[in-house]
N, C-alpha and C positions, 0 to 999 in steps of 0.2 A: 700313661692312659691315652687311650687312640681321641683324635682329635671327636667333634661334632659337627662339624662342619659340614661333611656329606650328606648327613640327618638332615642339618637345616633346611637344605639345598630342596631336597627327595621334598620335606613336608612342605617347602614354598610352592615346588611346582606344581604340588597337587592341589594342595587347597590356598595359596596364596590370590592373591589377586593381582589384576597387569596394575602398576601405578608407573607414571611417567617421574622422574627423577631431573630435574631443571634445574642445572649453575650454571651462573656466567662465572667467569674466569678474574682473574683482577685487572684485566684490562690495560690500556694507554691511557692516560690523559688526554684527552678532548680539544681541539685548536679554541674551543668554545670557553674552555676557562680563563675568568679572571684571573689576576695575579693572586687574589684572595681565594681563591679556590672555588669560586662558584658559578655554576653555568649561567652561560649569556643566550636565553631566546634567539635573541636580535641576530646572532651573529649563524647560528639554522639558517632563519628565514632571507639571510643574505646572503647563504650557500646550503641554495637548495638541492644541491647533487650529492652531497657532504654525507657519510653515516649521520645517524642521529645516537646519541649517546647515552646512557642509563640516569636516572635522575640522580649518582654522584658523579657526574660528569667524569665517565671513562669510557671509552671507546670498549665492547668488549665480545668473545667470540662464545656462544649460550656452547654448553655440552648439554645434550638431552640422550635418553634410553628410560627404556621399556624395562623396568625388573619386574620381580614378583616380591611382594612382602603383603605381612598378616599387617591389617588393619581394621581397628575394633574401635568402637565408640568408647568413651573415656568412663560414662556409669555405665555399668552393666548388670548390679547386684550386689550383693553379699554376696555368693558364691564364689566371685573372684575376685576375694579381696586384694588378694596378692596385683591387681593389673591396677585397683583403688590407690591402692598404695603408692605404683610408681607414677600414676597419673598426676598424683598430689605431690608426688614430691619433681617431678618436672614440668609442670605448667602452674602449680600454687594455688591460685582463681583459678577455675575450673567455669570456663563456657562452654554452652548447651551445645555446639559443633563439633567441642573439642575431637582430636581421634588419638590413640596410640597407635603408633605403627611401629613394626618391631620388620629392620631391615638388614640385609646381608652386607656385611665391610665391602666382601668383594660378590660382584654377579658380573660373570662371563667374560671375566677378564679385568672389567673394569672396576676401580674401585671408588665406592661411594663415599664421603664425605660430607658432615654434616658441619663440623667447624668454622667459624666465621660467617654463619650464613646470612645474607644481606636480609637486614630489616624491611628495606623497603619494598621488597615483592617480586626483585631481580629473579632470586634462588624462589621453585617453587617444585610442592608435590602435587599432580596432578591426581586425582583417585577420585572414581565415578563420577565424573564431567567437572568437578568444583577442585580449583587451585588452595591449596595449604601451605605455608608457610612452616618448616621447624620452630618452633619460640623454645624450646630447649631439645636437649640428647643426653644418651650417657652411652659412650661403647662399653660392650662385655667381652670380657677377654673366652676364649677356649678353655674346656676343662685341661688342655693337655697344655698351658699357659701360655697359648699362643693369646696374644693381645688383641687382634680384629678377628672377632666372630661374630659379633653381630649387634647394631646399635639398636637402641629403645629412644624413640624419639617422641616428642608431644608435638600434634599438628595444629594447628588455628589453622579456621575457614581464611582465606584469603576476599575469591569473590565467588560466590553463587553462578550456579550455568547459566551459560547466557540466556539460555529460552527463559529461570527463571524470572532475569532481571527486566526483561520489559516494563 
């Protein structure tokens, strides 16, 4: 069976939407950590020329890009039930921001990854001005059993655009 892949590709660029895609990488270790593994303030503000570090204290290098992926709000009806479905079974609680977003393994060479992604807000989806965080995924393999064709991820709101937050 010929792969879907191209399909996907064709139906992103048309009607997908731009979302920026934000990992940092795993990083060094920080001059700033304790032997206990925890970042020292103190030791910033006494080298102020210094990187500043991620809140698990690792020095590390962000990869960003511009893909295109469907992204829909998590209720949207009875009608599709089928997107009810996966929304529930990868985010459980269901909050009023939630989004599904169904993205490509690989866009434009580069391959996307959702595994491991940092809790704290490092890893982030950028999509119509407000940052998301993954809180779960699931990749789908190809009809033709190629294994990366395309993930189905659950987003949480991260933080609101900036204009809203004043």
């Amino acid at each position: 069976m010929n792969s879907t892949k191209p399909m996907l590709v064709r139906m992103l660029n048309s009607m997908g939407s731009d979302v920026t895609f934000h990992r940092e990488d795993d990083g060094t270790p920080c001059p700033c950590r304790t032997p206990e593994g925890f970042r020292d303030p103190a030791w910033h503000k006494a080298h102020p020329t210094e990187p500043v570090c991620n809140e698990q204290g690792f020095l590390t290098t962000p990869v960003e890009i511009v893909v295109k992926a469907a992204i829909q709000p998590v209720r949207i009806g009875p009608a599709l039930s089928r997107l009810n479905q996966v929304a529930d079974k990868l985010l459980g609680d269901v909050q009023i921001d939630d989004k599904l977003g169904v993205f490509p393994c690989v866009w434009d060479g580069f391959r996307l990854d959702f595994e491991g992604w940092s809790e704290a807000g490092e890893d982030f989806i950028l999509y119509d001005g407000n940052r998301y965080t993954a809180v779960a995924y699931d990749k789908l393999p190809d009809v033709n059993g190629d294994p990366d064709h395309h993930w189905e991820v659950g987003l949480r709101l991260l933080r609101m655009r900036e204009a809203d937050v004043a």
